[in-house]
N, CA, C and O atoms as a Tinker XYZ file with bonds, in Angstrom:
   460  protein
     1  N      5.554000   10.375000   38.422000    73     2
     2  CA     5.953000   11.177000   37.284000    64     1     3
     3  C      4.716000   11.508000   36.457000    63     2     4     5
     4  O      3.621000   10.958000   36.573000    81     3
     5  N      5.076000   12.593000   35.508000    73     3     6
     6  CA     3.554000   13.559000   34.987000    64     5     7
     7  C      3.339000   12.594000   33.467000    63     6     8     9
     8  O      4.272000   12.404000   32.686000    81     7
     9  N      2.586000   12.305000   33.353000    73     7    10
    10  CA     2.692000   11.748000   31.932000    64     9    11
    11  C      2.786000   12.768000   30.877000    63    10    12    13
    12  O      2.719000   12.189000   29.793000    81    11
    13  N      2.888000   13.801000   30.755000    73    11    14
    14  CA     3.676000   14.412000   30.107000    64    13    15
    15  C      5.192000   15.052000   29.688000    63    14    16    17
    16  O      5.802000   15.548000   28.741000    81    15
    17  N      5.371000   14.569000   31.457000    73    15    18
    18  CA     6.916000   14.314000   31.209000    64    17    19
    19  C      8.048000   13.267000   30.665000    63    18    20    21
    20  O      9.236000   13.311000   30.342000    81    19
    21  N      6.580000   11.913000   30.781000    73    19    22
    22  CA     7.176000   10.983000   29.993000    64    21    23
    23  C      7.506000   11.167000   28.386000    63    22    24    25
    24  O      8.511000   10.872000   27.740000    81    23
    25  N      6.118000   11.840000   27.959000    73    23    26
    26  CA     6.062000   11.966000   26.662000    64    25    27
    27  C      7.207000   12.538000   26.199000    63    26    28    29
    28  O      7.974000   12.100000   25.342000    81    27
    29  N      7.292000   13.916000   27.055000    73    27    30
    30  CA     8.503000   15.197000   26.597000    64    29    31
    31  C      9.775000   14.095000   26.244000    63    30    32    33
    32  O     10.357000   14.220000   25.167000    81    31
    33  N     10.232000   12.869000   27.327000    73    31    34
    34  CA    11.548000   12.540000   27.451000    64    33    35
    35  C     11.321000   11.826000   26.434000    63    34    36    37
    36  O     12.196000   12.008000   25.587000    81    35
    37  N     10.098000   10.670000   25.946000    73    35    38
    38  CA    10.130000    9.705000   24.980000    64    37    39
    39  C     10.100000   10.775000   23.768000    63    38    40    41
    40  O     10.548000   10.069000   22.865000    81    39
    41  N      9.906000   11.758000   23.314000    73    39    42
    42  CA     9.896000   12.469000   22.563000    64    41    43
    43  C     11.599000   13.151000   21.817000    63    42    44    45
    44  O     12.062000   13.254000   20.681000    81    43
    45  N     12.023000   13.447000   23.069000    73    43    46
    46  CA    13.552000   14.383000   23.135000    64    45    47
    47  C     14.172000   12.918000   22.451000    63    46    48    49
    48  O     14.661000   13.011000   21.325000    81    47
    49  N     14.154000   11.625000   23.099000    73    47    50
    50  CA    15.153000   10.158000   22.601000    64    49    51
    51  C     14.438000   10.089000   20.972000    63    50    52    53
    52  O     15.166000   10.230000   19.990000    81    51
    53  N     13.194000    9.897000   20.855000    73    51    54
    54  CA    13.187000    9.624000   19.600000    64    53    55
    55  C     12.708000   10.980000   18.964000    63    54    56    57
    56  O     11.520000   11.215000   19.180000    81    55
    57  N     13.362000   11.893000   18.246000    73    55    58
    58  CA    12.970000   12.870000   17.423000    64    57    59
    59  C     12.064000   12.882000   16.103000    63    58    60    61
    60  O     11.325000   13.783000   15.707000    81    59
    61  N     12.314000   11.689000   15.558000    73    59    62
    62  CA    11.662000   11.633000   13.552000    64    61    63
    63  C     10.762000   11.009000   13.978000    63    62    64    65
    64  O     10.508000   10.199000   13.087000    81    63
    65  N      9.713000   10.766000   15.245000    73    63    66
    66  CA     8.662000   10.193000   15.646000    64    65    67
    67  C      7.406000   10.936000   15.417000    63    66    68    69
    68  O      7.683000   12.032000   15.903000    81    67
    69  N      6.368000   11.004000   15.037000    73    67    70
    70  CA     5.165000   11.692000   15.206000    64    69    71
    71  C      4.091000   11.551000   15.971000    63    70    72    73
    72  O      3.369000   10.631000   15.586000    81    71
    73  N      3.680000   12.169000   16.995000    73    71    74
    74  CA     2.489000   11.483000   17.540000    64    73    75
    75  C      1.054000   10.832000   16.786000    63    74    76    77
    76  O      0.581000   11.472000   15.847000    81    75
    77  N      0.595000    9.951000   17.089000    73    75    78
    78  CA    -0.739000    9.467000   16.563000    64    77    79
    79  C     -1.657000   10.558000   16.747000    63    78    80    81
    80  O     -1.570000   11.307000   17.720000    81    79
    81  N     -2.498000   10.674000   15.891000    73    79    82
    82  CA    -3.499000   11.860000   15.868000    64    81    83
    83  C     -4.971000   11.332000   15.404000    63    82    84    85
    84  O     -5.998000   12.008000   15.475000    81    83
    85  N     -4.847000    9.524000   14.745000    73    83    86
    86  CA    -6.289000    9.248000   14.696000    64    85    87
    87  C     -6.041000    8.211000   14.762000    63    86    88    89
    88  O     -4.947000    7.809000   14.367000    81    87
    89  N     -7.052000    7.315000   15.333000    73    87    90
    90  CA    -7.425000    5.791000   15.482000    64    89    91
    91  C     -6.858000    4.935000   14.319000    63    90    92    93
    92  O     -6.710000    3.731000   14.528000    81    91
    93  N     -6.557000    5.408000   13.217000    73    91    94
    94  CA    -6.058000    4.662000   11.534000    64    93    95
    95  C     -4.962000    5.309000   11.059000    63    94    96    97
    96  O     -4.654000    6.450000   11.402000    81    95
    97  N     -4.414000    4.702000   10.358000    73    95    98
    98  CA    -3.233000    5.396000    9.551000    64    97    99
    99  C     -3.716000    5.444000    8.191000    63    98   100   101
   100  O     -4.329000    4.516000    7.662000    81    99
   101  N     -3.435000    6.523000    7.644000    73    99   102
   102  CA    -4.292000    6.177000    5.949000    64   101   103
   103  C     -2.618000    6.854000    5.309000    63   102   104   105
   104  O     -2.510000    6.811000    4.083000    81   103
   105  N     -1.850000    7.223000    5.807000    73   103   106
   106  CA    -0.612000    7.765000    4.877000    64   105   107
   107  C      0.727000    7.069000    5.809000    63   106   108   109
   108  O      0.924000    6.824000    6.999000    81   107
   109  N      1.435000    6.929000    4.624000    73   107   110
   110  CA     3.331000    6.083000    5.113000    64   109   111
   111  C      3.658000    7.581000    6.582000    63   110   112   113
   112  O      3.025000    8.633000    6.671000    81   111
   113  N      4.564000    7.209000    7.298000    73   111   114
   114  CA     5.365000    7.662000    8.512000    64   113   115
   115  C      5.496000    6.859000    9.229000    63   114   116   117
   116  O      4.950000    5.758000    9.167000    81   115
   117  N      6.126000    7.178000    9.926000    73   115   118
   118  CA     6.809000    7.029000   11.547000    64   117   119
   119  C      6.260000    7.523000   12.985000    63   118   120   121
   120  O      6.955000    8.337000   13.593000    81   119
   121  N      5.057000    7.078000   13.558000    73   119   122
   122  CA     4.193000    7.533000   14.350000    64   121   123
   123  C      4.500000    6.543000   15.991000    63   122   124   125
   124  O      4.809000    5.364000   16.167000    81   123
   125  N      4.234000    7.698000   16.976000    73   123   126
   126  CA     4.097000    6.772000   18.160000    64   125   127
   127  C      3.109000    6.786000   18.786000    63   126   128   129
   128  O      2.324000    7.608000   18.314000    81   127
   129  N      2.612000    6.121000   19.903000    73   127   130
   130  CA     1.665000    6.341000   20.564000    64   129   131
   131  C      1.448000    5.831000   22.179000    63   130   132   133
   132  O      1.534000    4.604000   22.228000    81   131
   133  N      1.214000    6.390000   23.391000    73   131   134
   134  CA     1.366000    5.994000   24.667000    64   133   135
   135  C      0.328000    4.804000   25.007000    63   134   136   137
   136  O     -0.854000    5.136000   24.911000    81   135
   137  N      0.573000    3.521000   25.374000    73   135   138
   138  CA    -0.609000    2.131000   25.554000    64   137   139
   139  C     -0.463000    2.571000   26.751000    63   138   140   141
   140  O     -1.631000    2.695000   27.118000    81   139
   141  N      0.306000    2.945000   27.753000    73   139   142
   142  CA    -0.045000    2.902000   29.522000    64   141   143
   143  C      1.084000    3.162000   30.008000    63   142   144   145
   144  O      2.057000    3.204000   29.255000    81   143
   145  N      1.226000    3.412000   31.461000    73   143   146
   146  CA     1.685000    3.678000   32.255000    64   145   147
   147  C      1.717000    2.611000   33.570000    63   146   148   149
   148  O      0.683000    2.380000   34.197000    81   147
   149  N      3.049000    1.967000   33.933000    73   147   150
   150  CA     2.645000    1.177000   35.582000    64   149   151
   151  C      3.726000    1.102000   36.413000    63   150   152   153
   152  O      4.826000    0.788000   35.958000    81   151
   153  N      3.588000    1.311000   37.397000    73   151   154
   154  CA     4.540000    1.071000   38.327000    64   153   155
   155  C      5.743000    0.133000   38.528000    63   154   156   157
   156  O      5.565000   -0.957000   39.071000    81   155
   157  N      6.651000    0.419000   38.216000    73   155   158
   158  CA     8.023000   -0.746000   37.770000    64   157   159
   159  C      8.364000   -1.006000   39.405000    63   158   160   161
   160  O      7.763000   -0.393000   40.287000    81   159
   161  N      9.091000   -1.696000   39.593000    73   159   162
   162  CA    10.119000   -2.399000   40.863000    64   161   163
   163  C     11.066000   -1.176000   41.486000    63   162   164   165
   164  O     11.571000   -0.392000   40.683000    81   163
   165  N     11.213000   -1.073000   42.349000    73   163   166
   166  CA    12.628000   -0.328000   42.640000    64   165   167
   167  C     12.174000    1.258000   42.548000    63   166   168   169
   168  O     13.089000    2.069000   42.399000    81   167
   169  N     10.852000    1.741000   42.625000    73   167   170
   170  CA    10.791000    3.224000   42.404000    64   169   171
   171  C     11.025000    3.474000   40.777000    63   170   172   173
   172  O     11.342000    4.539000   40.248000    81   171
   173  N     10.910000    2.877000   40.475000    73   171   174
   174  CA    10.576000    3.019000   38.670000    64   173   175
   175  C      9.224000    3.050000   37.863000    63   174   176   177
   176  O      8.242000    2.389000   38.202000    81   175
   177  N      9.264000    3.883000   36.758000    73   175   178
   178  CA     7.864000    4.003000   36.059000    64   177   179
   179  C      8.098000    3.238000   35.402000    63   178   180   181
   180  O      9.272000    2.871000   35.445000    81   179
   181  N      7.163000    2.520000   34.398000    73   179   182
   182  CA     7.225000    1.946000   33.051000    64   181   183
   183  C      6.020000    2.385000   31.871000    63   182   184   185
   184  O      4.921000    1.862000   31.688000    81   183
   185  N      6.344000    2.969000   31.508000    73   183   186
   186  CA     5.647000    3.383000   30.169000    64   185   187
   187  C      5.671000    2.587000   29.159000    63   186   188   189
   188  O      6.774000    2.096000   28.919000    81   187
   189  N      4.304000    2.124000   28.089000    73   187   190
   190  CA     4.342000    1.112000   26.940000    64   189   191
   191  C      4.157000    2.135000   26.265000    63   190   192   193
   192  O      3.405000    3.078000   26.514000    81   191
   193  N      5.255000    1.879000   24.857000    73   191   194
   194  CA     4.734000    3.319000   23.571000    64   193   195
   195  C      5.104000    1.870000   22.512000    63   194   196   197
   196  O      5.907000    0.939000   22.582000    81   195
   197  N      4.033000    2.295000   21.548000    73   195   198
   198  CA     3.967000    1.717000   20.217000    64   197   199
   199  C      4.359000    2.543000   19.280000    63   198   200   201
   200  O      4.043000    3.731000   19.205000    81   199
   201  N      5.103000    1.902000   18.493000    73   199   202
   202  CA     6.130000    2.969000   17.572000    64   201   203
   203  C      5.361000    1.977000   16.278000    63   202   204   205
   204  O      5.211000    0.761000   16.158000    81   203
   205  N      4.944000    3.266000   15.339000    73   203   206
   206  CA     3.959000    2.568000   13.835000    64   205   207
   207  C      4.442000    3.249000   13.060000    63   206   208   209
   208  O      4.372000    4.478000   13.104000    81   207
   209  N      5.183000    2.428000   11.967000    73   207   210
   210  CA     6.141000    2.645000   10.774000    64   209   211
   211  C      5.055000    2.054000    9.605000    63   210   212   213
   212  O      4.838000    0.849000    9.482000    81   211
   213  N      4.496000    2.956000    8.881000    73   211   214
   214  CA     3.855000    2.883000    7.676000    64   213   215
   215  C      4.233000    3.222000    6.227000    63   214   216   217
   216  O      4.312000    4.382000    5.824000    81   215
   217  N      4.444000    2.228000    5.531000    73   215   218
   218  CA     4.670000    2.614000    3.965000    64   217   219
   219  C      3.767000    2.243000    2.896000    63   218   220   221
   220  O      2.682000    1.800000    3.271000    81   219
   221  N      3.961000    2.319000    1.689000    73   219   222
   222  CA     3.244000    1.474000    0.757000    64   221   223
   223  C      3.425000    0.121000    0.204000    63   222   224   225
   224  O      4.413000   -0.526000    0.552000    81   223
   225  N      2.639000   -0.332000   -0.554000    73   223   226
   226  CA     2.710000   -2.059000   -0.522000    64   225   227
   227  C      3.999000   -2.484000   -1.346000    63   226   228   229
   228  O      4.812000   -1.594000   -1.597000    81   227
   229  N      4.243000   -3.756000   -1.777000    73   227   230
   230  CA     5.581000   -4.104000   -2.068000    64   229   231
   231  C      5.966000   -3.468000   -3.102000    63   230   232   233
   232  O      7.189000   -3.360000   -3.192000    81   231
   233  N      5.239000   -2.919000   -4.074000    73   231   234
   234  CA     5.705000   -2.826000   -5.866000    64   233   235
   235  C      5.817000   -1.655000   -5.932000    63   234   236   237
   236  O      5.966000   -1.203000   -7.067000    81   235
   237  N      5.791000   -0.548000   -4.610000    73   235   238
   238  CA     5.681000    0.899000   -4.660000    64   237   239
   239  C      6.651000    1.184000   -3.494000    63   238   240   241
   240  O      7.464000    1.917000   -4.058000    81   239
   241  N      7.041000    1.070000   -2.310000    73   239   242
   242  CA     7.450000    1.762000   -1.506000    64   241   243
   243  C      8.207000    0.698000   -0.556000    63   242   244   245
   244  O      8.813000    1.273000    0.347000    81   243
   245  N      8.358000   -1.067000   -0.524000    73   243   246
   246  CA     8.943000   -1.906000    0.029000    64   245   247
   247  C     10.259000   -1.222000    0.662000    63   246   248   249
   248  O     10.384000   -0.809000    1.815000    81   247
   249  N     11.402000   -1.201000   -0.588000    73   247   250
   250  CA    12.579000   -0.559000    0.232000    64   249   251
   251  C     12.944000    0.326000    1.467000    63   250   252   253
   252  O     13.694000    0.156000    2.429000    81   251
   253  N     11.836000    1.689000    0.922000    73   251   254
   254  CA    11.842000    2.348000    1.755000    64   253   255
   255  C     11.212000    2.255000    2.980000    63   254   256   257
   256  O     11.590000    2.999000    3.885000    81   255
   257  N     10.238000    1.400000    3.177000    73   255   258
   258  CA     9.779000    0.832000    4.274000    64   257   259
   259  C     10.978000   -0.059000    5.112000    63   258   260   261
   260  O     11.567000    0.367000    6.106000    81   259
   261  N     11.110000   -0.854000    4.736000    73   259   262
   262  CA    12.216000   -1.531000    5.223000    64   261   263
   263  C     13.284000   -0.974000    5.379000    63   262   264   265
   264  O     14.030000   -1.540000    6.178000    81   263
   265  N     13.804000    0.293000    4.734000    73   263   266
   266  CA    14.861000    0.877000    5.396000    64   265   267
   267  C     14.511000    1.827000    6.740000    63   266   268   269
   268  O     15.292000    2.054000    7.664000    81   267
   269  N     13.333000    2.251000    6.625000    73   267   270
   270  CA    12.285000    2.740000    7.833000    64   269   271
   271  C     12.691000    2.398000    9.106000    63   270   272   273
   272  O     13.119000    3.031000   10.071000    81   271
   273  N     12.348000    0.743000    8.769000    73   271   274
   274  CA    12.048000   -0.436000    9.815000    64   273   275
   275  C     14.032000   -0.453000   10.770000    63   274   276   277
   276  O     14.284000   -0.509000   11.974000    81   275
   277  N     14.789000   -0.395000    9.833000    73   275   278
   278  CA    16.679000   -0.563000   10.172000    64   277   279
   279  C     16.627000    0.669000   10.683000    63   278   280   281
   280  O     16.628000    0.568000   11.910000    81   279
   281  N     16.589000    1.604000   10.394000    73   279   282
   282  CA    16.676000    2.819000   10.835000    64   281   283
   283  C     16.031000    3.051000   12.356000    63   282   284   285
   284  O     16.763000    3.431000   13.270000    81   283
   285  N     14.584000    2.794000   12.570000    73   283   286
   286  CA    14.178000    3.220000   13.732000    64   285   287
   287  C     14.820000    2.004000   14.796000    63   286   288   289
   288  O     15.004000    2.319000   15.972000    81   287
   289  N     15.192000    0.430000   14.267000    73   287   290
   290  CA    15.561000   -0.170000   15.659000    64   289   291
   291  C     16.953000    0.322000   15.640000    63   290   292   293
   292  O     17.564000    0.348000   16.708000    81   291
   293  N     17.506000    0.700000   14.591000    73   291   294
   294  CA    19.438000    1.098000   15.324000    64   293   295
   295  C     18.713000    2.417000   16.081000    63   294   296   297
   296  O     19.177000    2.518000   17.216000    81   295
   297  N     17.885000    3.280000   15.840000    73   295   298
   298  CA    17.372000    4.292000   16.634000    64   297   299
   299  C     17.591000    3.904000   18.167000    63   298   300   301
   300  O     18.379000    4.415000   18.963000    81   299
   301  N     16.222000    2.339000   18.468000    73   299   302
   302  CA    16.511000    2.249000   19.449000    64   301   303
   303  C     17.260000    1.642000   20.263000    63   302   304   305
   304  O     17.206000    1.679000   21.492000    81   303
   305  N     18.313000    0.799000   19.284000    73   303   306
   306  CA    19.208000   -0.062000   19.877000    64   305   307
   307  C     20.423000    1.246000   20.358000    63   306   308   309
   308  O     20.967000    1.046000   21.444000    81   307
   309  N     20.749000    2.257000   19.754000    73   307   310
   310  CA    21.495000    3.490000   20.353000    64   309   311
   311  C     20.834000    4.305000   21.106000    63   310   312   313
   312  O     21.544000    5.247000   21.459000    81   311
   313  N     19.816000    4.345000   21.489000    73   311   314
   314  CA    18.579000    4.814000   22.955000    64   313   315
   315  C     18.628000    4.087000   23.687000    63   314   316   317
   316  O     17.951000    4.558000   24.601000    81   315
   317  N     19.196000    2.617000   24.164000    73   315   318
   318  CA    18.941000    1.967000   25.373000    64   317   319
   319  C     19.125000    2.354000   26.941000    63   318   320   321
   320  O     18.709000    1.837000   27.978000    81   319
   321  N     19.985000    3.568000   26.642000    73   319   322
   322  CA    20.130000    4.288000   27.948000    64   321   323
   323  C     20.441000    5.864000   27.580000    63   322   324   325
   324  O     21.523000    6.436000   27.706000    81   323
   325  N     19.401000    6.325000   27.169000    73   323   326
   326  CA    19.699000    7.648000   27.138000    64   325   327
   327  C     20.193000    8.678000   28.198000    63   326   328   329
   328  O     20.956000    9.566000   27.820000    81   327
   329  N     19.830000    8.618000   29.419000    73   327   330
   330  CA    20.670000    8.925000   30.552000    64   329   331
   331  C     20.421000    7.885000   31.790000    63   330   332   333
   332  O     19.774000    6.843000   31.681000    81   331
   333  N     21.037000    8.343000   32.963000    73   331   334
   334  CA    21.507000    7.577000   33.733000    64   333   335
   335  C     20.203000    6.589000   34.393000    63   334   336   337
   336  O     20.358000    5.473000   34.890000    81   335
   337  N     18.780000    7.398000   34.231000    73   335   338
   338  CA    17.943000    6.892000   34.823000    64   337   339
   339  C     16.430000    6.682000   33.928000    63   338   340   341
   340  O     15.229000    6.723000   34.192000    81   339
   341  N     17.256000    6.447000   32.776000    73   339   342
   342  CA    16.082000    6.151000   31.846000    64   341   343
   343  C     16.871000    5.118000   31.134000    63   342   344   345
   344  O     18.089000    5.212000   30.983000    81   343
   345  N     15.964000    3.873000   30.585000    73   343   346
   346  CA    16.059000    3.038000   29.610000    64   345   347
   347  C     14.960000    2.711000   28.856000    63   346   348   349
   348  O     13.778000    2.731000   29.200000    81   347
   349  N     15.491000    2.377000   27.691000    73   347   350
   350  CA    14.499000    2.036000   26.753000    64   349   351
   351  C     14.833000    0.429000   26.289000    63   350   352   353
   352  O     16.013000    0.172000   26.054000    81   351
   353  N     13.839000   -0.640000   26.155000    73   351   354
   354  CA    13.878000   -1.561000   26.278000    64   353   355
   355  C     12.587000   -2.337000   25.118000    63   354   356   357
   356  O     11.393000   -2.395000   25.413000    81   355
   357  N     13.123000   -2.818000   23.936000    73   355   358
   358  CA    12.478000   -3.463000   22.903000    64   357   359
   359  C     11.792000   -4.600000   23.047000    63   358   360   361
   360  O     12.465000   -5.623000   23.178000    81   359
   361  N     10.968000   -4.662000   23.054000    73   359   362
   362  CA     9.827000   -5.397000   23.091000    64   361   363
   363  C      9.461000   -6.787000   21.697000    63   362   364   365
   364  O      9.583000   -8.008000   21.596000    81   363
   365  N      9.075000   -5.871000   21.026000    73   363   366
   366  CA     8.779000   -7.044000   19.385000    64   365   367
   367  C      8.503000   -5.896000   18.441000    63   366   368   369
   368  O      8.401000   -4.730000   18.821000    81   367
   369  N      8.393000   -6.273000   17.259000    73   367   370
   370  CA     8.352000   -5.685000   16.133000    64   369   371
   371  C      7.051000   -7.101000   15.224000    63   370   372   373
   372  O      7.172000   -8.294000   14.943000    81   371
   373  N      6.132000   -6.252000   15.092000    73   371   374
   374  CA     5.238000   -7.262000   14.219000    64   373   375
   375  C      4.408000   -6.360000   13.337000    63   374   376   377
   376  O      4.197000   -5.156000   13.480000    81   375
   377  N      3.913000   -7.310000   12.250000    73   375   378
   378  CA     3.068000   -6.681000   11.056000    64   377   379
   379  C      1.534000   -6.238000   12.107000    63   378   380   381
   380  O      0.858000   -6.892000   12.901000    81   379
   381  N      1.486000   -5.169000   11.729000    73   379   382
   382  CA     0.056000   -4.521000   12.535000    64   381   383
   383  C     -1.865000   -4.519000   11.427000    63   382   384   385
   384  O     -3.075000   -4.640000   11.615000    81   383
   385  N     -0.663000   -4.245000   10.138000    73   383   386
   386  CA    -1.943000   -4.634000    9.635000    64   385   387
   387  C     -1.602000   -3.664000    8.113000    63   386   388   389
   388  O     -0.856000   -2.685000    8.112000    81   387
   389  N     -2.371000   -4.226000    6.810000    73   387   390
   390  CA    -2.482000   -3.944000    5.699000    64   389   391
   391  C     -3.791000   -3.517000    5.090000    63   390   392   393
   392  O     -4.714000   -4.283000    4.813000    81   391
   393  N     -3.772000   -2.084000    4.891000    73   391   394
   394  CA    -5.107000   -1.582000    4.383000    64   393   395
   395  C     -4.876000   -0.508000    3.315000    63   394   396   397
   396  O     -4.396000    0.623000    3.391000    81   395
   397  N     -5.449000   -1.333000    2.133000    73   395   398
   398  CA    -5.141000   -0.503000    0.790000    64   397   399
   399  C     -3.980000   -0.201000    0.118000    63   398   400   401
   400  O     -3.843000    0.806000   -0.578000    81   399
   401  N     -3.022000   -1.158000    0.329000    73   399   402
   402  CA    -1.948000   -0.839000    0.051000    64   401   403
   403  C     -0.862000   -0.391000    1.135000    63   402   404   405
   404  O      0.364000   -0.282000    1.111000    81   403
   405  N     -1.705000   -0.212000    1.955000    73   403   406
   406  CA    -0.743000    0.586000    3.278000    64   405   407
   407  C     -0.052000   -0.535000    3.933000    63   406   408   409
   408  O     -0.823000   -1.455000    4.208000    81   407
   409  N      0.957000   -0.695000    4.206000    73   407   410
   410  CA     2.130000   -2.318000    5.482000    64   409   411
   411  C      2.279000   -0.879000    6.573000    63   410   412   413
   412  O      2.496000    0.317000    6.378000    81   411
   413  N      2.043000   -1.698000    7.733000    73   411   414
   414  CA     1.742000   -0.802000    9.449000    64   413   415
   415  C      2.297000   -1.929000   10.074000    63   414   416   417
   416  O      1.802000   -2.989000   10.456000    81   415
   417  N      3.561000   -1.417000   10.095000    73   415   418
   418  CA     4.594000   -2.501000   11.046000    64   417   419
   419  C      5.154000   -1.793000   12.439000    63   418   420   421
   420  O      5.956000   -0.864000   12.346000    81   419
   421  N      4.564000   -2.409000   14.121000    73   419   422
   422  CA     3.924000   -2.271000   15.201000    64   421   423
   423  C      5.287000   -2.737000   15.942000    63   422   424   425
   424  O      5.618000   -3.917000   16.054000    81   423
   425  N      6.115000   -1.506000   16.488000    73   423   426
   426  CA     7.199000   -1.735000   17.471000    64   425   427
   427  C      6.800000   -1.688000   18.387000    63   426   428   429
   428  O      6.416000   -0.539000   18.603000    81   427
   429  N      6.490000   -2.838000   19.817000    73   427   430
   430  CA     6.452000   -2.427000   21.459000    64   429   431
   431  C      7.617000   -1.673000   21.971000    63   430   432   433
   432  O      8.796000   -2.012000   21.871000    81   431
   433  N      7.158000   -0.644000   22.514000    73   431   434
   434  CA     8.761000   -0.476000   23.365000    64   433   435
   435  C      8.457000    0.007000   24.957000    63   434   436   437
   436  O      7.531000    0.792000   25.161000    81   435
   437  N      9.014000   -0.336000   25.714000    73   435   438
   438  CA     8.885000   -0.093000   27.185000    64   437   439
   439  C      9.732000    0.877000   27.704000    63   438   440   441
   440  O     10.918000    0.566000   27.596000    81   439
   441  N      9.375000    2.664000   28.584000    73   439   442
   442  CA    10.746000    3.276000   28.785000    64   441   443
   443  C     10.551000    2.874000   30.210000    63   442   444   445
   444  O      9.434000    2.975000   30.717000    81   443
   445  N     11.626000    2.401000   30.918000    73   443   446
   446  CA    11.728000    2.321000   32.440000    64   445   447
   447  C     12.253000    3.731000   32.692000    63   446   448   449
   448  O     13.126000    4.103000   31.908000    81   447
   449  N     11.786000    4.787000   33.878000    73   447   450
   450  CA    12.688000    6.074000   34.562000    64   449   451
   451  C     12.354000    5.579000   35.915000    63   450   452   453
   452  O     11.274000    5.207000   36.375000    81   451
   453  N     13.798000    5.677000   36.567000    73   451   454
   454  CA    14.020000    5.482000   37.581000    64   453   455
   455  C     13.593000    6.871000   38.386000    63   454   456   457
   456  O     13.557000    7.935000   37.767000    81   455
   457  N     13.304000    6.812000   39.654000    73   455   458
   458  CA    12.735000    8.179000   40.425000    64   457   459
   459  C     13.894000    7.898000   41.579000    63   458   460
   460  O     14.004000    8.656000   42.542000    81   459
């Protein structure tokens, strides 16, 4: 499979996603980004995408971060099988890192497509 066809499909499942466009985050969103591509079992791909949910620090933007955070896993807990030969499969959710005020909280997610 084309790795751009992965993107297109990881793209079409999660819509309010943005692609990464620089090495740092300096502003709050909802960004993804492709770690690799490998050969799954059974004629399957597996794609790693990191999903980076950024807000501001606690005394400015907490809530809305954290409602961020509910929002994108019911996202992907209702994506686990977007069609018959794709799944999406959650990984961890961890703090990625705090700079200037900025919280960058780091979803793994794995899509298996079956061929």
């Amino acid at each position: 499979m084309r790795i751009s066809k992965l993107i297109q499909k990881f793209e079409s499942i999660f819509k309010t996603l943005t692609p990464l466009s620089s090495p740092s985050l300096t502003q709050k969103g909802k960004y993804y980004v492709l770690e690799g591509v490998s050969k799954g079992q059974n004629q399957t791909f597996e794609a790693d995408f990191k999903v980076l949910i950024a807000f501001n620090s606690l005394n400015k933007d907490m809530a809305a971060g954290l409602e961020n955070l509910d929002l994108i896993l019911q996202e992907i807990q209702n994506a686990q099988a977007p069609d018959s030969q794709t799944r999406i499969i959650f990984e961890s959710l961890k703090l990625s890192s705090i700079h200037e005020g900025l919280f960058v909280y780091a979803i793994d997610l794995k899509m298996r497509i079956a061929q």
